[in-house]
N, C-alpha and C positions, 0 to 999 in steps of 0.2 A: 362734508358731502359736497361734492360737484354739483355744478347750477345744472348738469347735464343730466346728471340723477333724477331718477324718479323718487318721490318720496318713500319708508319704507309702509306699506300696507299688504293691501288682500294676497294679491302673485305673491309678495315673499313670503307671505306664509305657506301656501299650498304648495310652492314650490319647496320649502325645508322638510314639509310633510311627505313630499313627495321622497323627497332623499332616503327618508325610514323607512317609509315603504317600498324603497328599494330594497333595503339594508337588512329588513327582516323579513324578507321575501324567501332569502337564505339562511340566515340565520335562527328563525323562527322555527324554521322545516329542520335545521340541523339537531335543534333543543327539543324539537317536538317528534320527530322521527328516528335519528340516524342512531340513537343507543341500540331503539326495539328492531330496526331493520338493522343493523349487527349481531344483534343478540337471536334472536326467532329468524330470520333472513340466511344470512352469512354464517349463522354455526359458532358465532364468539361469541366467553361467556362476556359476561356484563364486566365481570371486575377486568378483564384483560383491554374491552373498551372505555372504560369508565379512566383508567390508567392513562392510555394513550392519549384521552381527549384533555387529561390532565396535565401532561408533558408536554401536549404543544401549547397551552394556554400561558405555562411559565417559557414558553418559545417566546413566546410574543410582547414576553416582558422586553426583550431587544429589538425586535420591530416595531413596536409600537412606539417607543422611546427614540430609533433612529429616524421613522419618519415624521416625528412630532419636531424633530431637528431639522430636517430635508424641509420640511413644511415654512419652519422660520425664519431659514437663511436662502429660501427662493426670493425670488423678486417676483412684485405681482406682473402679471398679462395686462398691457396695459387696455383698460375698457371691460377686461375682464375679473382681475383680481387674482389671487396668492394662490387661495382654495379652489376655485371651481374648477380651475386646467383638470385637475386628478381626478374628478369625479367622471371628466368626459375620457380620460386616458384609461380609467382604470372600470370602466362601468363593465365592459363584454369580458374580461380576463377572468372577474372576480366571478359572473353568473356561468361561466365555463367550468370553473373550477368547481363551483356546490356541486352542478351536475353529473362530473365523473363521481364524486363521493359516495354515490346509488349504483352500483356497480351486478345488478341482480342476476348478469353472466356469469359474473366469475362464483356466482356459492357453490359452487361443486368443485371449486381448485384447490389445491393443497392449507391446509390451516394457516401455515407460516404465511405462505404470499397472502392471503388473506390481513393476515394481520400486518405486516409489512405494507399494502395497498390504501390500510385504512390510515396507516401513520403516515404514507407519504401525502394523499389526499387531502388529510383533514389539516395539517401543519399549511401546504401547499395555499388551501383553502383562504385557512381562520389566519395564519401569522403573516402571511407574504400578502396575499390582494386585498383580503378583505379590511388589513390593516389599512394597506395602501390607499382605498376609499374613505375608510371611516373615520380616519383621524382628521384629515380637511375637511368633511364633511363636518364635526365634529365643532371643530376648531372657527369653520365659518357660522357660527352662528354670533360671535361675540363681533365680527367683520361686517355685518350686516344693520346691526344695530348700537348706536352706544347705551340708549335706552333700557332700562331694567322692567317696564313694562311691554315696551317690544319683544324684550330677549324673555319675559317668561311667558308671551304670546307664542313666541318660536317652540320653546319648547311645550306646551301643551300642544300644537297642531303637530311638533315630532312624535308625540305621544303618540296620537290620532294616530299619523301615519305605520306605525307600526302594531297598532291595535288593530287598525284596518286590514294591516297583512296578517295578522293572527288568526283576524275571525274567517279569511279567506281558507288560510291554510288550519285551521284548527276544527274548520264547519266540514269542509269540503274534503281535506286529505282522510277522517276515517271513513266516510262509506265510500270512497274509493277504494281506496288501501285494503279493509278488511272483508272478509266474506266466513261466513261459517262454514265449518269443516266439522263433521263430526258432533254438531251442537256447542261446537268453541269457537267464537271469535279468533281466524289465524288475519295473521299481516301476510300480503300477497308480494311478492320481491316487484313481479313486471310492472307491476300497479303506482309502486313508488318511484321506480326510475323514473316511468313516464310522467307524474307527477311534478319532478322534480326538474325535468325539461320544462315543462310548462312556466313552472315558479321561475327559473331560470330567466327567459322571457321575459316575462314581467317586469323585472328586477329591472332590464336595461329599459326597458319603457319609462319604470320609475326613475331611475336616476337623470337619463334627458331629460326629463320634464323639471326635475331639481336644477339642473344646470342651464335651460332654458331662462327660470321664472325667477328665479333670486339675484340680488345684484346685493356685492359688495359694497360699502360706504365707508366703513372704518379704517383710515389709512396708517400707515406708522412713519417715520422718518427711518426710511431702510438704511441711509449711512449710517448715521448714528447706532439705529440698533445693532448694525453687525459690530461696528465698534464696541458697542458693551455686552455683546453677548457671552456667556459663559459657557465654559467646557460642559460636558455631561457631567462630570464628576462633580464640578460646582453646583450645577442644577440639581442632581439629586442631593447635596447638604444643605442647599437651601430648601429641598423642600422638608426634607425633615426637619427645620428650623420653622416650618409652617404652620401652625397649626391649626389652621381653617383647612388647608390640603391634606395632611394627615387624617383630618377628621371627613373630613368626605372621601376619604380612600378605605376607613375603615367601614362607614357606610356603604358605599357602593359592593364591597364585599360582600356584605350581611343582607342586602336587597337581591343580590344575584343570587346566594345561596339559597335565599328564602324563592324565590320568584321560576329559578331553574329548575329546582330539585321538583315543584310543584309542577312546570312544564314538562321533565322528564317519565316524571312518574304518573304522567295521566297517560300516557302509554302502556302502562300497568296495572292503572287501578281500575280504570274502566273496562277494557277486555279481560283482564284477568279475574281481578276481584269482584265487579258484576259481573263479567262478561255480556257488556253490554256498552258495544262502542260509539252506538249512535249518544251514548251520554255525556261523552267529549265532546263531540259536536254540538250538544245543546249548551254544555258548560260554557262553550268558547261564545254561543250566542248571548249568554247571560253575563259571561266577562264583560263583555260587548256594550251593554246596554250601564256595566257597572263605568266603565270608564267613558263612557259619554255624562251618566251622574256629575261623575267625578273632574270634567272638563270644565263642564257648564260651571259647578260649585268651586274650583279652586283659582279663579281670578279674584272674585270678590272677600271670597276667605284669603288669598295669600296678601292681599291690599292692606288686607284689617289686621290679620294676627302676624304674616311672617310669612317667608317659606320655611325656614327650619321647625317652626313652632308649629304651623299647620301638619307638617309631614310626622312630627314626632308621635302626637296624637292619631294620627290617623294609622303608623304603622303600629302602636301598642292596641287598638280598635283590632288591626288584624292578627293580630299576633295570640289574640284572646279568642277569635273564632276559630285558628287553626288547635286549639289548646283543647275549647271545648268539642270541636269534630272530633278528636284524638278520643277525648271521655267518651263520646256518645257509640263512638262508630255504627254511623247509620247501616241499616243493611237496605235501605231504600237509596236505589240509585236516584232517585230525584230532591230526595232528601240533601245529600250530598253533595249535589249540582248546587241548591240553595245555598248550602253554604260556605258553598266555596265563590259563589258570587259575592257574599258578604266578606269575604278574606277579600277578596279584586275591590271592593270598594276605597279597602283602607290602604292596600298595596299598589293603586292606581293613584292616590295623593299625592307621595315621595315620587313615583314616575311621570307625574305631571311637571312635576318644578325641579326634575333633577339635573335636569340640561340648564337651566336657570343659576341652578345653586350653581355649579361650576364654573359659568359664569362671573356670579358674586367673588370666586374663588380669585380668578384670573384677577379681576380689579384689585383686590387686596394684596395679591403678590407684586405689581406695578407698582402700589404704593408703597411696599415695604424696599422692593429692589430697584425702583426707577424706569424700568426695564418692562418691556409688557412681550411676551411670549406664549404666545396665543397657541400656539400649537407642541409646545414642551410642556405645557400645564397639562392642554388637554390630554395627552401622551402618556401622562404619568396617571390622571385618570380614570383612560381608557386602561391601560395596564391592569390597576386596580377591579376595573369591571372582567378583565380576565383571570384576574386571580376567583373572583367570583365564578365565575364560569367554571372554572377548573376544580374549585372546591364540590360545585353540583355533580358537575360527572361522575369526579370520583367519589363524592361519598355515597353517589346516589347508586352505584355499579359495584363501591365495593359491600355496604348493603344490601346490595340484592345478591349478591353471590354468600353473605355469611347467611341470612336466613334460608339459605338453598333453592334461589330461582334454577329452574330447572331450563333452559335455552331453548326455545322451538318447540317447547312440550306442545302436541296436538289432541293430550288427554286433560290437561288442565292442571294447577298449582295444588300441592298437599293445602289444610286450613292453617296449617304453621303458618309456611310462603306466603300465604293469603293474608295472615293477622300482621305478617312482616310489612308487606306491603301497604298497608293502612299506616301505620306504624311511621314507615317512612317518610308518607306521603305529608303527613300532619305535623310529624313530630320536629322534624328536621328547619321545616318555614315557619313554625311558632317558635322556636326559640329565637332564630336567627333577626325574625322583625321583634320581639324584647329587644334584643341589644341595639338594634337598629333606633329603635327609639328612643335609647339610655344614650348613645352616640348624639345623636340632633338636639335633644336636652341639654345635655351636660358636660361636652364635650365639643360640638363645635360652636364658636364662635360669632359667626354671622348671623344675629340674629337682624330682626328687620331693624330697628335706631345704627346698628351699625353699618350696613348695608349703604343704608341712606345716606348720611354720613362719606362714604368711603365714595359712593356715587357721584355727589355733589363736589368732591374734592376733585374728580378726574374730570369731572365738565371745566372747574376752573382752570385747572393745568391745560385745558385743550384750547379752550378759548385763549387763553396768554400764546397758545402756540401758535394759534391762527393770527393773531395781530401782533405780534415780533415779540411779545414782552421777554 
């Protein structure tokens, strides 16, 4: 760190938090909105969205991957650093882009263009800018700190920050959005564009303020690393020669399955299934309160047991309420809000220290290849978190199309659709945190002695760098 550096404390955090809360400004709204405003909106059924949003996610297996490379082989800004340029070049493009994806002009145009508008949009969106941000974004948190009590500081205020955009967009977008019609909960098209302008907004607010308040520290020896950098083709056989990375890609899949399919389909379980939308909105207040729980308790828990070992347990805790809601199927909407607050307590764990854990990841691939590539780890990832993603759409779309959701019905779901719908909602996020937490257990690697360990090895390597040895 430079004598000119400020130490790292309060701004870097609020400012990394801030960055999420850019991030899922958009993001959030696209998980929480953009299937049912296709689907009830637009006139497409769900399996033909669910498809789409699943085709640009493996899009992005190549963007994400190209700019986790673009990211390694820049030189940093000097005074500025490697990552934050991208955050300030790329903040207005990416909240431009969420916002054509609300398009509540065109539902009356021909089906095809319709579906053609949502594939060029949403690719446009998620694989080109929003990559373009999120991978430095991403990537600068291991630049900010060498520290594993900084860097899992970092990631629980990222946490914050994108829970904070949750409760905004998950409180607020359904009594906007919805209005009854006929004694049915409908989603309003004008309601959501306008929405999504606003979120828009936001979004670049949030990101200045990210790019403002954080200051990089962690430098690398840019000659040298370009000298040993590796092709793509080497990077991806080294990472499956990894298996702490392997193992956190198969996790990050099975937390996004479980976490999206949950976020998509409160679009459905609430209006349709109660019909009763203000129930998402209380859910998202009672998430809310479950991930502040879950902040305050996982510094001192991850100190004492681990980050792998804390999150293992805490996602098989959720994994057992989404099993038992599945048994009980409440027909009390408040009932169901309870406990799915209790699913967010345990699924709030793993997303506390998950920015942390890949972290721990990046250090161990340095030690194994010499070579530290902060933004090809994170790349490969973030990838994995799209594969997650892509798995929720599509199974959560092609789902609702096999139990016969019906598209913009203004008379309401058959009790089939209905019991499918429950079905979905539970069935799909409890299995996926079991394995998630069979993965953390006994499959990857980093538990905390080694962690530590691998920590202390990279401080001595840096110190011999700093005084010539």
């Amino acid at each position: 760190m430079s004598q000119n550096q400020r130490p790292f404390g309060l701004w870097d955090k609020l400012g990394y938090l801030f960055g999420d809360f850019g991030n899922d400004f958009t993001f959030i709204l696209s998980t929480t909105i953009l299937m049912k405003f296709y689907t009830d909106v637009m006139g497409i059924s769900a399996g033909v969205v669910g498809t789409i949003m699943m085709i640009a996610r493996f899009a992005d297996g190549f963007t994400d991957v190209t700019m986790g490379r673009i990211c390694d082989r820049s030189r940093a800004v000097p005074g500025v650093g490697k990552f934050k340029p991208w955050i300030l070049r790329m903040c207005v493009p990416v909240a431009v882009a969420s916002f054509l994806m609300y398009p509540s002009a065109l539902a009356t145009q021909p089906y095809g263009l319709k579906v053609a508008y949502l594939l060029v949009t949403y690719i446009l969106w998620g694989s080109v800018f929003y990559t373009s941000i999120n991978i430095p974004y991403g990537s600068m948190a291991s630049a900010i700190s060498p520290e594993p009590g900084d860097r899992q500081s970092l990631s629980t205020y990222r946490t914050m920050g994108g829970t904070l955009a949750g409760l905004i967009i998950g409180v607020g977008l359904p009594l906007i959005a919805y209005q009854k019609q006929n004694g049915v909960e409908t989603l309003v098209g004008s309601r959501v564009t306008l929405a999504a302008g606003l979120f828009s907004v936001l979004a670049v607010v949030c990101y200045l303020l990210c790019y403002a308040l954080t200051t990089e520290r962690v430098r690398t020896d840019e000659s040298e690393k370009l000298k040993k950098q590796s092709s793509v083709l080497d990077m991806i056989r080294s990472a499956f020669a990894n298996r702490a990375l392997l193992a956190i890609i198969a996790a990050s899949v099975l937390v996004l399955l479980a976490q999206l399919t949950m976020q998509n389909m409160a679009g459905y379980i609430y209006p349709d299934y109660y019909n009763n939308a203000s129930g998402q909105s209380a859910s998202t207040v009672l998430m809310m309160v479950a991930m502040i729980v879950v902040a305050a308790a996982s510094k001192p828990l991850v100190k004492r047991f681990g980050k792998a070992e804390v999150s293992a347990a805490a996602s098989l805790f959720a994994s057992g309420v989404c099993l038992l809601t599945y048994v009980l199927r409440p027909q009390n909407v408040w009932t169901f809000v309870l406990l799915q607050m209790l699913c967010w307590l345990g699924l709030g764990a793993f997303s506390m220290v998950c920015w942390a854990l890949i972290t721990d990841v990046i250090d161990y691939a340095e030690i194994r290849t010499g070579v530290r590539e902060d933004g090809s780890v994170y790349a490969l990832y973030s990838f994995a978190r799209k594969m997650g993603q892509a798995l929720a759409a599509g199974v959560s779309g092609w789902l609702l199309s096999l139990i016969g959701y019906v598209s913009g019905s203004t008379t309401g779901q058959t009790p089939k659709v209905l019991s499918g719908i429950m079905a979905i909602t539970t069935l799909v996020p409890g299995i996926a945190l079991g394995l998630l937490a069979a993965v953390l257990a006994f499959w990857y690697p980093l538990h905390k002695r080694q962690v530590e360990e691998n920590v202390a090895r990279l401080r001595e390597k840096r110190e011999k760098a700093e005084h010539g040895d």
